[in-house]
C-alpha positions, -999 to +999 in steps of 0.1 A: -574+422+306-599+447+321-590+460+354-608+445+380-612+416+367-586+395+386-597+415+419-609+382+436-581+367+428-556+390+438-574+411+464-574+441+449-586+463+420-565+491+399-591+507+380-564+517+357-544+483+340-514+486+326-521+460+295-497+458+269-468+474+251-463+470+217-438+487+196-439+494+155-417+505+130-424+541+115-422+535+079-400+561+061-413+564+027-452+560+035-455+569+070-469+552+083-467+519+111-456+484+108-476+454+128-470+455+163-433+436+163-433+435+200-432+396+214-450+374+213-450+385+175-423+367+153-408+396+129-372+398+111-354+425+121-327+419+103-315+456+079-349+472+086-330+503+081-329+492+047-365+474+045-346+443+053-361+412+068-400+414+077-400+452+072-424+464+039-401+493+035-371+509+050-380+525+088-352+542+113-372+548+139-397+531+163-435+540+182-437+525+216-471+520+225-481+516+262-516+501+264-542+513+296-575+499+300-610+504+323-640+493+332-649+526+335-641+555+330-609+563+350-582+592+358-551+591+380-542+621+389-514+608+416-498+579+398-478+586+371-470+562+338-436+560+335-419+547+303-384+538+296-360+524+268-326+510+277-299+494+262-286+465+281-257+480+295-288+506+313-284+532+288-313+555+288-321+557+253-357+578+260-379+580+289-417+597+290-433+605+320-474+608+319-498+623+348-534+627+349-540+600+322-577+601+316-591+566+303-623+573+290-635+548+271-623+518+280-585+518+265-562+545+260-527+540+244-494+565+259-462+564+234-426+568+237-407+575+204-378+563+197-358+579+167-328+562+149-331+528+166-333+505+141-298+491+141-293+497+178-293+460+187-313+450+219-340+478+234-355+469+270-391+489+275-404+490+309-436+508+316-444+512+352-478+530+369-477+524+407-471+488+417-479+474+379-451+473+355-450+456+322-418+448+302-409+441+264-378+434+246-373+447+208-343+434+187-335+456+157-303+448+141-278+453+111-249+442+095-237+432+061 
């Protein structure tokens, strides 16, 4: 969604939104990205260290992408994007920090990568950027 266009709604307009995060597999042998596997999409995790499941080859690692979008053209200088990957238990597993974020054309996508995750099990993302925060759940698991 656009950022101001729930302004009447909500009484009040960031002119930076905080949209979507998606998160792909980084494809070992090709290198390059899966679909986004990031709910609402359905994908088997199952092995994808291996190419197991939905994965077109074997992948270790994954690309958090944080999605920002503007009517215009936008920059905030004073509110940072902050992104964060957990474990359930609160493990930090990686955490970027982005200031002066210039969205120029309309949408602009942040990343967090995440190396060596793909049998970790259960990965909480939380992107924040002032009072908006959006959240998305990963499962990437193994076993024989």
């Amino acid at each position: 969604m656009l950022a101001c266009a729930l302004a009447p709604a909500v009484g009040r307009c960031d002119p930076v939104s905080l949209d979507q995060i998606t998160a792909q597999l980084f494809y070992s042998m090709t290198g390059t990205l899966s679909q986004n596997i990031a709910p609402p999409a359905h994908f088997s995790s199952w092995n994808t260290v291996i190419g197991e499941g939905d994965a077109k080859e074997p992948a270790t690692d994954l690309v958090v992408g944080v999605v920002l979008t503007a009517v215009q053209p936008q920059t905030t200088d004073a509110t940072p994007l902050v992104v964060t990957a957990r474990q359930p238990g609160g493990k930090v597993l990686a955490q970027r920090t982005y200031r002066n974020i210039l969205v120029e054309r309309g949408r602009l996508v942040k990343v967090l990568f995440l190396p060596d995750v793909t049998c970790i099990g259960q990965i909480d993302i939380v992107a924040t950027l002032g009072a908006q925060t959006r959240s998305a759940t990963v499962h990437l698991d193994c076993g024989e």
